[in-house]
C-alpha angles and dihedrals in degrees: 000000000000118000088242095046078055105049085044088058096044081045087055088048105048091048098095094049089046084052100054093051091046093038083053089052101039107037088208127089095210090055100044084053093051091051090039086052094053097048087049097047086048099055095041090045085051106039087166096050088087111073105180094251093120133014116297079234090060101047096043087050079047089061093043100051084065092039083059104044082047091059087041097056096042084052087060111193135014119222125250115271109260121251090247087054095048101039086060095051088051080049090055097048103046089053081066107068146030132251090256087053100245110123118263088242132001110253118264114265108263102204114208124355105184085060090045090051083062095061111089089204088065089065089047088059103045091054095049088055076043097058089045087055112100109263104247092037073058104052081052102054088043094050093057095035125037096017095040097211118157127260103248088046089058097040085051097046085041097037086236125153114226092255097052088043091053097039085050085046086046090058094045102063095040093046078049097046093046092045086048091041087046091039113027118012087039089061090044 
């Protein structure tokens, strides 16, 4: 077998993972296919791009991330979550803690992360709370966190100010905490 016929199969292999992390980011099939194509394209247009210094998978993450923000900046700005959208997050919120401010109950340990990190159910679990997020409260998260972009990049691309990008951030990572806890860490 030819080196191109076998990146082509561990390419193929790789597309539905590719997918799922577009598919997170994007919130639109059409467009998490268009950004999964061109990686794709780029890779297989470039076979020595990739120098073995990584996993192909990585690398491979590492082109579709741009690929992503690219998509992200041609799209210009996001609209406004809607009311509904934001009356349920303060909701959410507020069922968490007590008048007083304390929670309403302490979160469940969570033993030992670096061995949970390991477990690719894990990972089928957080995309799955990330999917339930709101999608703008998402694209946030995602942003900051997978795609490692800065804060003032994000609140430029969003037409956030610091403070809403942090409180959305904010209600990530506690609608996140409170769907693992539920999901992952409840069944441990």
């Amino acid at each position: 077998m030819n080196p191109l016929s076998a990146l082509h199969q561990q390419l193929e292999a790789l597309r539905p993972a590719l997918l799922r992390f577009a598919l997170l980011q994007l919130r639109s099939a059409a467009a998490a296919e268009d950004a999964v194509q061109e990686t794709l394209l780029a890779v297989l247009e470039k076979p020595d791009g990739f120098a073995g210094l990584s996993s192909l998978r990585t690398y491979v993450t590492g082109i579709l991330k741009y690929k992503i923000i690219d998509h992200l900046r041609a799209c210009g700005r996001e609209k406004q979550l809607d009311v509904a959208d934001e009356d349920n997050e303060n909701d959410l919120i507020d069922s968490l803690f007590q008048a007083n401010g304390h929670t309403v109950s302490m979160p469940a340990a969570w033993g030992a992360p670096e061995a949970t990190l390991e477990q690719k159910d894990f990972f089928r679990v957080l995309e799955t709370c990330l999917e339930r997020l709101p999608a703008k409260t998402a694209r946030v998260f995602m942003m900051r966190e997978w795609l490692e972009l800065e804060t003032e990049e994000i609140c430029k691309e969003l037409g956030l100010t610091t403070s809403n990008l942090w409180v959305l951030l904010y209600r990530a990572r506690l609608r996140l905490r409170a769907c693992l806890d539920l999901n992952w860490f409840g069944h441990r």
